[in-house]
C-alpha positions, -999 to 999 in steps of 0.1 A, spaced: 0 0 0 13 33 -9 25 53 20 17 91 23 45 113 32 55 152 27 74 163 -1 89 195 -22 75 200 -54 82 222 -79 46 226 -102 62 249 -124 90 269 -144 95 297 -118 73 292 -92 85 288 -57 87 250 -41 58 238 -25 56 208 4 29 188 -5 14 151 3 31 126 -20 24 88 -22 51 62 -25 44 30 -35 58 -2 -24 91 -14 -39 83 -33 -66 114 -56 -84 147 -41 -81 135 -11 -63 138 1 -25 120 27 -2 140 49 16 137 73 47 155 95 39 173 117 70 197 145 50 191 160 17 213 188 3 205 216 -13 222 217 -51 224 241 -80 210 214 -101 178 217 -80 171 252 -86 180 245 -127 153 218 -124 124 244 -109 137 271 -133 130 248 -163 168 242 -166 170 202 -173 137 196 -189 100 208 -192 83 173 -170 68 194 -141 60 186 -114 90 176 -101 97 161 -66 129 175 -61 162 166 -38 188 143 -50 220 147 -25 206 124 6 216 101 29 191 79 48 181 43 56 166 18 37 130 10 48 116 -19 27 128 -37 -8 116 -49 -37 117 -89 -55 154 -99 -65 169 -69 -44 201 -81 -25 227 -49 -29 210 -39 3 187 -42 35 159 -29 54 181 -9 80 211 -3 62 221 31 57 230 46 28 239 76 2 218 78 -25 234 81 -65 218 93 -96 242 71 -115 227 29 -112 250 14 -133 234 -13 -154 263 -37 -157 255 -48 -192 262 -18 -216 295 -20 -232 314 10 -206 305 -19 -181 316 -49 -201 350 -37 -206 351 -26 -170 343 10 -170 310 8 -150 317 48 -140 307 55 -175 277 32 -177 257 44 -208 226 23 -197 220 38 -159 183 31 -146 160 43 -117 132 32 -102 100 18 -129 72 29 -108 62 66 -106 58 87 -73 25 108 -68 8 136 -55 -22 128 -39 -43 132 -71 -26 107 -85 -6 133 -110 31 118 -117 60 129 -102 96 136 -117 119 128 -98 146 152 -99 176 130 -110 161 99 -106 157 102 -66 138 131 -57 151 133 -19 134 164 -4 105 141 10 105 121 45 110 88 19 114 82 -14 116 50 -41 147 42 -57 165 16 -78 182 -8 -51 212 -1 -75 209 38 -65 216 27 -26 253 26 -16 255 15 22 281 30 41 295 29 78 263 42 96 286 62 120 289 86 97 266 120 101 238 119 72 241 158 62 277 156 55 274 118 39 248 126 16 269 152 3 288 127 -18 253 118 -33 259 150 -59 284 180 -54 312 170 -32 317 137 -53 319 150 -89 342 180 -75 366 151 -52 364 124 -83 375 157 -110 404 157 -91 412 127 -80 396 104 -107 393 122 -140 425 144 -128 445 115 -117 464 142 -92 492 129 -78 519 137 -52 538 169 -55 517 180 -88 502 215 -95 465 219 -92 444 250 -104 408 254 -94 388 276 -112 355 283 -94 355 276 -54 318 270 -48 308 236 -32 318 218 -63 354 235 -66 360 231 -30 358 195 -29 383 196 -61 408 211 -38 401 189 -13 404 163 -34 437 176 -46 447 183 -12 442 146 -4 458 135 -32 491 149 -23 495 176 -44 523 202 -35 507 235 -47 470 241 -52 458 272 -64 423 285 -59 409 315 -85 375 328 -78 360 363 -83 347 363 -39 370 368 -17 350 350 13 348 318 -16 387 321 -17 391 326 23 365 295 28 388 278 -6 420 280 20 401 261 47 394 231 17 433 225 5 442 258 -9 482 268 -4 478 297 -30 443 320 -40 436 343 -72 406 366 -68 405 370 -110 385 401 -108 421 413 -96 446 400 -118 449 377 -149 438 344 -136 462 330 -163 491 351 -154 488 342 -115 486 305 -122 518 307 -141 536 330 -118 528 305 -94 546 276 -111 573 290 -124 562 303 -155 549 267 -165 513 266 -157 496 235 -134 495 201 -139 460 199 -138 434 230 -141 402 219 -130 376 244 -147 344 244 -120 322 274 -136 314 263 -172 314 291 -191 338 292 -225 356 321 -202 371 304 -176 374 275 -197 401 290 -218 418 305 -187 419 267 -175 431 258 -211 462 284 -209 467 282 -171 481 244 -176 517 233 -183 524 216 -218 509 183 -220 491 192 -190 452 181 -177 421 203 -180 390 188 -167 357 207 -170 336 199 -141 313 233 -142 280 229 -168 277 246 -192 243 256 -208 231 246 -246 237 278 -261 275 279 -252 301 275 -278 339 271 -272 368 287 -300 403 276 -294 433 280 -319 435 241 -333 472 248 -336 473 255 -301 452 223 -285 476 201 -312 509 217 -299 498 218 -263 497 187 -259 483 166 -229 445 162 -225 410 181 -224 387 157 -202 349 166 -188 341 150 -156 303 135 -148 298 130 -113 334 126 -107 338 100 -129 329 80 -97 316 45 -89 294 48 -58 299 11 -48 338 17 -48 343 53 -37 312 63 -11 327 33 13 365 46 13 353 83 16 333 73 44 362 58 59 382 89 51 359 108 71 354 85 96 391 92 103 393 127 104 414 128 66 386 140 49 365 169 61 332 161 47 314 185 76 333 217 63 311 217 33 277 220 59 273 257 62 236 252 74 205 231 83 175 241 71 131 213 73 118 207 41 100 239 44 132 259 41 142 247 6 131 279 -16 150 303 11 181 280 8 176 282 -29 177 325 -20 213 318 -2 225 297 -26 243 332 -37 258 341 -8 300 338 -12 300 318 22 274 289 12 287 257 3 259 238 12 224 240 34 214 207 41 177 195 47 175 175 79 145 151 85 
């Protein structure tokens, strides 16, 4: 019997959340209900209430949680009723050719759950990415469930559900940083902040933080920075390379998305240097670079999804991380908010010293 809990919806393009009676079915093959106890609040959110992703309104949104597995569904043995767990928007299939030669982190065939959540009139929900996590529970794919050391604090878990994973993994997986390298982070919101954490944990010798806020770059020093650029200041290009000798980084991790700051990241790196764009751009962007110059540069130009991450190998050792005071997953909390507190986080979400509000249930 489907189960009635409260939930923010987002009814259209525009129009301030809303929390609202949903209904949640039981788990039917493959899937599990979730109670979910920490939800952060994302960019991607907001894009999805602005009409950013797509046009299927209403959505239920919420995506970067952490909770505890409630019931399961038919053939279902990833996890548990009571294990806790971070929730991914990235189930890989197992099947598809990434995952047949052994690259399940770029899964081309990544499912969620089949049955639909509701409001109470029975009108369809979208879930935002696939998990739709500002609610007291929500139905998943089992395969969306990563359990994890339940002595870690939900808010800051669930963080590597969404932002603090695809900024860590852009540094540590896509970047492959390595001890004593150069690392250059353009962009120091929550995203590039767990890119120089990443770096920072990865051993890298200089890390250099750019951003156009000051408090980003003071909070940016806190993450892993040894060096910060406000580029409103100076040439983030020159500063980079000033900073290494005259060489440029190792690896320039571009966490804005904008053509801009993307060919700052392109110039700031050393020959046969790394760029990874981590930031998202928006359809209408174009790019123009000098062929001559990405042939005689050398190196590589990578994009980063999600941190290149697979949740069943990288929550658990992050988790562990934390657990041992190496990875400061609670720095990235810079508030608490009930699920009635979503559209003013969505208001802060501007504010130079807001990494992340968290929804606590």
């Amino acid at each position: 019997m489907a189960q009635q809990v409260r939930g923010v919806v987002a009814r259209g393009k525009g129009e301030p959340v809303s929390v609202e009676t949903i209904l949640v079915p039981d788990p039917g093959p493959g899937e599990a209900v979730v109670k979910v106890q920490a939800c952060g609040v994302c960019h991607t959110d907001l894009h999805y209430r602005e009409g950013g992703i797509n046009d299927e309104f209403p959505f239920l949104l919420g995506h970067e949680a952490a909770g505890v597995v409630e019931s399961v569904g038919a053939g279902v043995t990833e996890v548990a009723p009571g294990d806790f767990v971070i929730l991914n928007w990235r189930a890989v299939c197992g099947q598809c050719r990434a995952c047949r030669r052994g690259r399940p982190w770029y899964c081309f065939d990544t499912h969620n759950a089949k049955q639909r959540m509701t409001l109470a009139d029975g009108t369809e929900l979208t879930p935002a990415l696939g998990i739709g996590a500002f609610a007291e529970k929500t139905l998943v794919a089992a395969g969306q469930c990563t359990k994890v050391d339940p002595a870690a604090s939900p808010a800051a878990a669930g963080l590597l559900g969404c932002g603090v994973m695809a900024g860590l993994g852009a540094a540590i997986n896509t970047g492959g940083v390595g001890r004593g390298d150069s690392v250059a982070v353009i962009g120091c919101g929550g995203v590039g902040g767990a890119a120089l954490m990443g770096a920072h944990l990865a051993g890298a010798a200089r890390i250099i933080a750019v951003d156009v806020d000051d408090r980003k770059l003071e909070t940016a020093r806190r993450l892993g920075a040894t060096h910060t650029v406000n580029s409103r200041a100076a040439d983030p290009v020159a500063a980079i390379r000033e900073l290494t000798g005259g060489h440029g980084a190792d690896v320039v991790i571009e966490a804005v998305g904008r053509p801009e700051t993307y060919q700052q990241a392109f110039y700031a790196r050393d020959l046969a240097g790394t760029v990874v764009l981590v930031g998202v751009p928006t359809p209408e962007m174009q790019l123009e670079l000098p062929l001559l110059d990405v042939f005689g540069r050398g190196g590589a130009l990578k994009s980063s999804w999600y941190g290149d991450c697979l949740p069943s190998r990288d929550f658990p050792m992050l988790i562990d991380l934390y657990l041992q005071g190496r990875l400061d997953l609670d720095a990235f909390v810079t508030g608490t908010t009930g699920l009635d507190g979503v559209e003013e986080a969505f208001a802060r979400m501007h504010g130079g010293d807001v990494l992340r509000t968290v929804v606590v249930l």
